[in-house]
Residue, then its C-alpha position, 0 to 999 in steps of 0.5 A: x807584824x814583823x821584827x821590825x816593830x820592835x826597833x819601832x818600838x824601841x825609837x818611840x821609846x827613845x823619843x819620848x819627850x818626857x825621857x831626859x837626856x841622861x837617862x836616854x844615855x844611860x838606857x842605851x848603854x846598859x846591857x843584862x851584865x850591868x843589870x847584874x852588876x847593879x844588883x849584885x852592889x844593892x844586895x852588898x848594901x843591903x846585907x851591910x846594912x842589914x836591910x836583906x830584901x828578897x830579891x829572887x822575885x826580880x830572877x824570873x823576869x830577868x831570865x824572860x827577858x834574857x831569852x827574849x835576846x837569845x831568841x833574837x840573837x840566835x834569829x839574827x835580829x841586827x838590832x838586838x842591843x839597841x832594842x833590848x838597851x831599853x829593857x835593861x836600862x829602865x830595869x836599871x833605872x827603877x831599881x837604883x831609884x827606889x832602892x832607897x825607899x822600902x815601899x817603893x823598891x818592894x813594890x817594884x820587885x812585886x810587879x817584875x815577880x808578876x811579869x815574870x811568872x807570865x813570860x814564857x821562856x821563849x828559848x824553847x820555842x826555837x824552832x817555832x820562831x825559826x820555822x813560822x815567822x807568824x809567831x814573830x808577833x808574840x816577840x813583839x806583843x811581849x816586848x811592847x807590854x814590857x816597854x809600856x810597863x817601863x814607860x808608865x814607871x819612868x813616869x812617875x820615878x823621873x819626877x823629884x823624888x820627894x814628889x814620887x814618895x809622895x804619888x807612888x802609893x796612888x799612882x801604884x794603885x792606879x796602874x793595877x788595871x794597865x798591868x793586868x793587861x799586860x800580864x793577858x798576852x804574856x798568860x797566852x803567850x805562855x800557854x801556846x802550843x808548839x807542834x809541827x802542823x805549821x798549817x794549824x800552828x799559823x791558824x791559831x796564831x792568826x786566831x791569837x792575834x784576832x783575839x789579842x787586838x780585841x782585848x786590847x781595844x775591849x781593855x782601852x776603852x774600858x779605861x777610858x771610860x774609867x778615867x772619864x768617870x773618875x774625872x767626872x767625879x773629882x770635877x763635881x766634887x771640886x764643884x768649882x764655878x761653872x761661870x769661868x768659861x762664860x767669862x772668857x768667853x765674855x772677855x774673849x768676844x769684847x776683844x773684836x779688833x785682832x791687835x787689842x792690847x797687844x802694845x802689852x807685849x810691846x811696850x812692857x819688856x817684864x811682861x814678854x820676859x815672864x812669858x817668854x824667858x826660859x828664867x824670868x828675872x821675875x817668875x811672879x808679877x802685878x798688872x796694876x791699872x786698866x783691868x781686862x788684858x787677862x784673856x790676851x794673856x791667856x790667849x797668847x800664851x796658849x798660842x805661844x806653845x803651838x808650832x804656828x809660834x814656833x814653840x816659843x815657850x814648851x809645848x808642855x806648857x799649862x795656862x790657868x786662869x781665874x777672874x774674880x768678881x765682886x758680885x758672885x760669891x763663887x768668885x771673890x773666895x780665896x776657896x772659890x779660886x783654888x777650886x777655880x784653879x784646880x778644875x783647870x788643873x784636873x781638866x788638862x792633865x789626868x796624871x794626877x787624877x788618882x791623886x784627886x780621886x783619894x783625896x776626893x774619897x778621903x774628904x768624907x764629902x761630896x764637895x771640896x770645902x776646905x782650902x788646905x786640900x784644894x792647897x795640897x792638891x795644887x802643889x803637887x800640880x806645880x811640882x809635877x808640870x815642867x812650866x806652868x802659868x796662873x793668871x788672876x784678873x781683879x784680884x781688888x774685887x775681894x775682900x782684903x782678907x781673901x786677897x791676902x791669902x791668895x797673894x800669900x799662897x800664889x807668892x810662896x808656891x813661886x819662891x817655892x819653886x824658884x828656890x827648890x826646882x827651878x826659876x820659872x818653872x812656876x809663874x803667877x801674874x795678878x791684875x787690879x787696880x793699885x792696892x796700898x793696902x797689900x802693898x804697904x803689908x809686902x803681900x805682892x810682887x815688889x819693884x821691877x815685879x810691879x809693872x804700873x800700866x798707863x791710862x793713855x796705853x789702851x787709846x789706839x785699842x779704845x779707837x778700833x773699838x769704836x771703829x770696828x763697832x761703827x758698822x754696827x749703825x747700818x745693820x739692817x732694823x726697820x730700814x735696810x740701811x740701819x740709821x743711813x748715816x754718811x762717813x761724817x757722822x761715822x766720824x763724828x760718832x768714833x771721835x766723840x766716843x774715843x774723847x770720852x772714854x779716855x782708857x775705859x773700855x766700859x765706857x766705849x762699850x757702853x756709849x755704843x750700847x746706848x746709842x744703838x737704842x736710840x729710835x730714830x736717827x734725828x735722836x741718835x745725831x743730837x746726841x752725838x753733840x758735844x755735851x748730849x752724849x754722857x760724860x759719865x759711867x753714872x750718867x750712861x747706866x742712867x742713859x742705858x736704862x732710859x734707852x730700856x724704858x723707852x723702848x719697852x714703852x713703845x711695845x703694846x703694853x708698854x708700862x707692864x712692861x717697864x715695870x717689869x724691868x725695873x722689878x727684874x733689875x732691882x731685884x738683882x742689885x738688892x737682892x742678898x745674893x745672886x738670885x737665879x732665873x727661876x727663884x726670880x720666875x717664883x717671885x713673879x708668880x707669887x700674888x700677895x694679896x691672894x697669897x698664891x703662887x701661879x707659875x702657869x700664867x704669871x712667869x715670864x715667856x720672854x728671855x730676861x734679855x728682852x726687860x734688861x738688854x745690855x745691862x746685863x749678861x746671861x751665863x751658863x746654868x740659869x744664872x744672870x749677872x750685872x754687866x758690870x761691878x760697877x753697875x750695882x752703884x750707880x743702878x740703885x743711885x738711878x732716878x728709876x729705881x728707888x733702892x731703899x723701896x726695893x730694900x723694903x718690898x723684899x722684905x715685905x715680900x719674904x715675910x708674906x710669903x712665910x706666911x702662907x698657908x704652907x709653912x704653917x703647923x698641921x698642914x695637909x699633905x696631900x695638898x703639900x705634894x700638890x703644892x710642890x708640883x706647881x712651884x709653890x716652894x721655889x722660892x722658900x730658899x731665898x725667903x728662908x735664909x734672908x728673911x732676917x737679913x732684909x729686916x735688918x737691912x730695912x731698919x739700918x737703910x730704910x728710914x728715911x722711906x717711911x717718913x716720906x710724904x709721897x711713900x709713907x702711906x704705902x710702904x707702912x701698910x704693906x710693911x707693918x700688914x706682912x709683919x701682923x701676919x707673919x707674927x700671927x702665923x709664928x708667934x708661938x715660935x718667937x722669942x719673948x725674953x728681951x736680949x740683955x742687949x737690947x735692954x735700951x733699944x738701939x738708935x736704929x731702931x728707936x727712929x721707927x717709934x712713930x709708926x704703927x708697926x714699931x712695937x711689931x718690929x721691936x718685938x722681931x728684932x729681939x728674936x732676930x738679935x737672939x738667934x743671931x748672937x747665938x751659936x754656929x749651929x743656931x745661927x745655921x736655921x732658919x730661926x723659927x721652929x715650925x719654918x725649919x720643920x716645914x721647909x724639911x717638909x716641903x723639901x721631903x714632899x719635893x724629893x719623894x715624888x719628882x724629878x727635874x724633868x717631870x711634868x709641872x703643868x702641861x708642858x712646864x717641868x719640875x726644873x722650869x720651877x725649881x732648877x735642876x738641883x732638888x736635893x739641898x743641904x739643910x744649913x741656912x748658911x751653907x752655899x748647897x742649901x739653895x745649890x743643891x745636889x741632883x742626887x740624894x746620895x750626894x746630899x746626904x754625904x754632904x750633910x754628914x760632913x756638917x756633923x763635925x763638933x769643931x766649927x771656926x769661930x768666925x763666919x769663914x768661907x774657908x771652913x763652912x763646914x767645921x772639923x772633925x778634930x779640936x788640933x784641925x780647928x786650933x791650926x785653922x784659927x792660928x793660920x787664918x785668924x791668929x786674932x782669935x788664936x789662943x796663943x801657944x801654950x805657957x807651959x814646957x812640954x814634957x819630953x818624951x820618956x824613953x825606956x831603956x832596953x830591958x830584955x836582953x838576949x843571952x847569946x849575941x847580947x842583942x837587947x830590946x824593950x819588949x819581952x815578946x821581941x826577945x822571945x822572937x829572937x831567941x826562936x831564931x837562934x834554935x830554928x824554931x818556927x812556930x808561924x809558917x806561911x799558908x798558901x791563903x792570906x794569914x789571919x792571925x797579925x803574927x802570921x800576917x808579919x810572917x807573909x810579909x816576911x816571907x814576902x820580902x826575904x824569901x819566895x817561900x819556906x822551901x824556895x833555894x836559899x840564895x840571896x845574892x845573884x852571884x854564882x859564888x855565894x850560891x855554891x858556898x850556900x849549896x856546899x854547906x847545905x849539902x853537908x850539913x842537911x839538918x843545918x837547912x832550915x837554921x841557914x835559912x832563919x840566920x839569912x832571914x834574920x839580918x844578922x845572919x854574915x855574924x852567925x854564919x860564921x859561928x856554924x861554919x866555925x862549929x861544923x868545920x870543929x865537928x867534921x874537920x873540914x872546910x865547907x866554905 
């Protein structure tokens, strides 16, 4: 390790990309005389304006680094300037920065302190570098931890200022660790032993930097290993979908053909601009037309930012997206999106981790669950990163509601941004179809913003499409040769489908999925015919799922297994949220009639792809989605599947299965543990949480069901037995009193008076009514006592004895039964009561955080949790639902009274509002010093504001009393002390109080009066 490292050192510093232009200059052109002129003018500021600060804590690291240039001027280092510019200057820099900021200029002083209390000073070990060129690599390490503090410091005081107020205390806090590290080599530097045994002087050298690499490599993967944890951490508390990756995946593999929409780029210039323009005329645009160009976009501009494109946008650049779909909670939120966003945003860049980390410590939860955190979270992002792109693909498959408060974030951050920083900086683009109601409100991107695609844009995509996916016909199946179709087929094949489709994709996706199941050729040929293929997305999901049927009918056992796929598909368009790939095993498992559950022999062996093939998508962590949002319509308007029916099976089923044996009073519990093990209770999250919903659906949509010839015999025995046996089981638990509402029963209701079980249902749906026009936190049970106690009882029992990977039966596990998450939270109406948690600890912090007495009056996904403050709850109200806002208040405030200063001090006439300040005062007039600074941390708070006194003002109550770096205050200060000995410790208080240039002159005045000389 040679001088020459140093310069190394020094160019990387030089060429970092984040050093800006100016400061690059002002670095190389700064020197120790400028670094003492900028000192000297933030002390006359400061002592104008009474705001002294100990600057002394800076000298000892000056003072280091002065001989570190000795040193390498005295050994004829040609490049002494040039590597020590970067020393000074970045000294210069920090200290001009923060000096505006008490914190922050305090903190700054303390760190160059602590580094300068490790340097040694190198001048004296002269002979050592001139006589053992080993010891050139304590130069080297001491100047690299400098630089690396200077770097880490640059970082984050090069950002606006208001954004480095805002991170400084954490970002402070999270440096600790790398500063303890550079403080080890200068501690071991600092202690070496200089002899003239060169012999043994280069063994301990070498033994040194041995030593030196090893704690270095210890200390970086301790860090790394740190900042994954807390990475790991911020992401699970986030706890954002898991589903995004699976969908651009998903969007990425339909892209087969390599120029699929890029007619995008060439035919829409306010869509090249918004990518490319270093000032977009639009930082924020809508696509409204065809859906699906997302992954191109996000694709494009990650490639964009790579030398391959010859960088055409910054390689700083970040791109987050986010696609919204209208069947998963998780992904029509305006929450569930910030969180998207924010994962991203945390998974691409840790600079602001700490952020995340105190934000994540200071929620008192496990998980992110409010928007205005995840909202000031990502601002900080925005104004952090130089170039940033967020894309939000069907936007229309949420609520109006939702749509509104993302456009009304996303929108604001940009004009934000292009107002207070820089246009572009920040770009948001949306994708959906045309929304008049958020056009005609001026939510979205107005005029040359919005950018309307045409129907006949993606025709020459749709033709690759199907030309690409013609092969698909002659891979090998029965027969080596596929179908063995001739080119004329091929092109019959291609032409019909792209005539079809006009600009759906959906389309050609899924005529190609349909005709792929056909059986034989001869089938597969008559319907390519004009008017055999189907002409629409209603006539092909009914195809597809006709293709399903025949080909499971064909298998041994065929109708077992139709039915089964019909059971599987229904349960997912009816269901009243996404059921899980276990929770849908658990109703498979579950016989009725022997009221027993038996996952052994009755779940399914097979993937759920071999019952439903395309009809659906298999994404990461047990979850099944529809091909499409648009499937759900037309599946349950289908000939084979009778919505209405499944409408009234779920129903039945919930109500059955909270009729077992389990869920009743007094129930043994050993047997409640043996229960568990073999799966008894995977299915209680859903029955618990929506056994009143599909009631209520039953009584609103079902009607017509039970006043059919062909199925009223049927669904009115299953129906009104499972509801005798629920009511047999709960009645003492079900409310009596009639709802003053339902004094006249509803027409809904009353359309079910011909049939055996109406007084039954009547007399549920009053309990139902009941518990739902109740509370929040009646609402958020299951609504019947002795269900609520033994859903905690079962869950107890589930908890206490195992473990995801224990063993169920044989080789089944616990998790095959019940998923990976055992710990659920207790709120019915909480998204974590059948999410759950893997640990307890993160279950119950979860749960503790639902004991906040504010809750939103409406059912918000924004705030599932409530607050802990009535002033949170009311800014809630008024910012999301200003229906429900109470309005401002009708009264004046009051202004505030201000007293005026009473207490007076008798000697300067200096005035103050408390007697104890002025008391404090007067002490320094006389010297009086009552709270002295101990070597220990203060305990008394008067002597905890004497540390930081001390701290701030002087190194301590015997330290030299200079306050200024220039030589002539200095000798004036040590003239008069040397004088006047017993006017020592009354200096000193004078200079510590900031009054001191005033009193100063009254004792030089008195001192030249007592002895007729002039000190000073």
């Amino acid at each position: 390790m040679g001088m020459d490292e140093l310069l190394d050192l020094a160019e990387k510093f030089r060429s970092w990309d984040l050093l800006k232009p100016r400061d690059k200059d002002f670095f190389e052109s700064s020197c120790y005389e400028d670094v003492q002129q900028d000192i000297n003018a933030i002390q006359s500021h400061q002592e104008i304006t009474k705001t002294m600060m100990n600057m002394t804590r800076i000298h000892p690291f000056l003072t280091g680094m002065a001989h570190l240039e000795k040193v390498l001027t005295t050994v004829r280092f040609q490049h002494t300037a040039k590597v020590m510019a970067y020393v000074w200057g970045p000294v210069r820099f920090l200290l001009k920065t923060t000096n505006p900021t008490e914190r922050a200029f305090d903190n700054v002083l303390d760190i160059y302190q602590q580094l300068g209390y490790k340097l040694p000073l190198l001048y004296q070990y002269m002979r050592l570098f001139t006589g053992l060129p080993e010891s050139e690599g304590c130069l080297v390490y001491i100047y690299q931890d400098v630089l690396t503090f200077h770097r880490l410091a640059y970082k984050l005081f090069s950002l606006r200022e208001k954004l480095w107020q805002r991170l400084s205390r954490v970002t402070w806090k999270a440096l600790s660790p790398d500063l303890d590290q550079g403080y080890e080599p200068m501690r071991v530097e600092s202690g070496l032993d200089v002899t003239q045994d060169w012999d043994g002087a280069k063994m301990e050298f070498n033994r040194y930097r041995n030593d030196m690499n090893g704690r270095r490599d210890k200390f970086e993967e301790e860090e790394r290993n740190r900042k994954e944890d807390q990475k790991r951490s911020v992401m699970t508390w986030i706890s954002a979908s898991k589903k995004t990756q699976s969908l651009h995946k998903k969007f990425q593999d339909t892209r087969i053909c390599r120029n699929t929409g890029r007619w995008l780029f060439r035919r829409y210039s306010e869509v090249t601009d918004w990518m490319k323009e270093e000032q977009p005329s639009e930082s924020a645009i809508w696509l409204h037309g065809s859906k699906g160009f997302a992954s191109l976009l996000i694709d494009e501009l990650k490639e964009l930012c790579t030398e391959k494109k010859k960088y055409a946008i910054p390689r700083e650049s970040k791109t987050y997206y986010f696609y919204c779909q209208e069947e998963d909670p998780e992904h029509r939120t305006y929450l569930g999106i910030l969180k998207g966003i924010l994962h991203q945003m945390v998974d691409a860049d840790e600079d602001l981790l700490p952020l995340c980390v105190e934000k994540a410590a200071s929620s008192g939860g496990t998980n992110l669950a409010e928007a205005e955190t995840a909202q000031n979270i990502i601002e900080a992002f925005f104004e952090y990163n130089s170039r940033q792109y967020i894309i939000i693909d069907g936007l229309d498959e949420c609520d109006a509601f939702e749509m509104r408060q993302v456009a009304t974030f996303f929108i604001g951050q940009v004009t934000k941004s292009d107002n207070e920083i820089k246009q572009g900086r920040l770009r948001i683009l949306f994708m959906s179809r045309p929304m008049p109601e958020l056009d005609k409100d001026k939510f979205m991107p107005e005029d040359d913003a919005c950018v309307e695609l045409k129907s006949t844009d993606n025709a020459d995509d749709i033709r690759a499409y199907v030309k690409n996916r013609i092969p698909d016909f002659s891979v090998p199946r029965a027969t080596s040769s596929g179908f063995n179709l001739s080119e004329g087929d091929r092109e019959q094949i291609e032409s019909i489908i792209c005539r079809r489709s006009e600009d759906m994709f959906l389309y050609a996706h899924l005529a190609i999925e349909y005709l792929l199941q056909q059986p034989t050729k001869e089938k597969l040929l008559e319907k390519i015919k004009d008017g055999m293929l189907p002409k629409e997305l209603s006539q092909i999901y009914e195809k597809l799922l006709g293709a399903v049927k025949t080909e499971l009918l064909q298998l041994a056992e065929g109708e077992t297994h139709w039915q089964m796929a019909k059971l599987l598909l229904s349960w997912l368009v009816c269901a009243k949220r996404p059921l899980k790939w276990h929770e849908m095993q658990s109703i498979l498992s579950y016989d009725p009639v022997n009221q027993r559950i038996d996952f052994d022999n009755k779940m399914l062996r097979q993937k759920v792809k071999k019952y439903l093939g395309s009809l659906v998508h298999i994404l990461d962590g047990d979850h099944i989605r529809i091909i499409h949002s648009t499937a759900r319509r037309y599946i349950i308007q289908n000939e084979h599947i009778n919505e209405q029916a499944v409408q009234c099976e779920l129903a039945t089923l919930c109500l059955r299965y909270l009729s077992l044996s389990c869920f009743s009073k007094g129930y043994d519990e050993d047997e409640r543990r043996d229960k568990a093990k073999l799966g008894w209770f995977s299915f209680q999250d859903y029955a618990c949480s929506q056994w009143h919903s599909h009631i209520g659906t039953m009584i609103t949509a079902c009607r017509d069901l039970f006043y059919n010839r062909h199925h009223r015999q049927e669904y009115e025995g299953k129906f009104g037995f499972a509801l005798q046996c629920f009511i047999d089981t709960h009645r003492a638990n079900i409310t009596t009193e009639p709802h003053p509402e339902l004094e006249q029963t509803p027409s809904e209701l009353a359309r079910f008076s011909g049939l055996s079980f109406y007084e039954n249902l009547c007399f549920l749906w009053n309990h139902i009514y009941t518990h739902q026009k109740g509370t929040y936190d009646v609402r958020n049970t299951v609504g019947i006592a002795q269900l609520d106690e033994a859903l905690r009882d079962n869950r107890i029992a589930l908890e206490e004895n195992f473990t995801p990977s224990s063993e169920a039966w044989l080789n089944d596990t616990i998790q095959d039964y019940y998923g990976p998450n055992l710990f659920k939270c207790k709120r019915t109406l909480c998204k974590f009561f059948y999410l759950g948690y893997n640990k307890k600890k993160d279950r119950d912090i979860h749960d503790s955080r639902h004991d906040r007495p504010y809750s939103c009056p409406v059912n918000c996904n924004l705030a599932p949790i409530g607050f802990s403050s009535k002033k949170d709850k009311d800014r809630h109200v008024r910012t999301y639902h200003p229906d429900q806002s109470e309005g401002p208040s009708v009264f004046e405030a009051l202004s505030r009274r201000i007293d005026s200063s009473r207490f007076t001090c008798k000697i300067c006439d200096k005035s103050f509002t408390r007697k104890i300040n002025l008391k404090g005062h007067e002490r320094s007039h006389f010297g009086e010093r009552p709270h002295v600074r101990k070597d220990d941390q203060p305990e008394s708070p008067i002597n905890s504001f004497t540390y930081i006194h001390y701290k701030q003002t002087d190194a301590s109550p015997n330290a030299p009393i200079y306050l200024d770096c220039t030589q002539k205050q200095i000798v004036r200060l040590s003239l008069l002390e040397s004088c006047l000995p017993e006017f020592r410790g009354w200096i000193q208080q004078i200079w510590t109080f900031q009054y001191g240039i005033k009193l100063l002159i009254v004792y030089v005045t008195f001192f030249k009066n007592t002895t007729g000389q002039l000190c000073c």
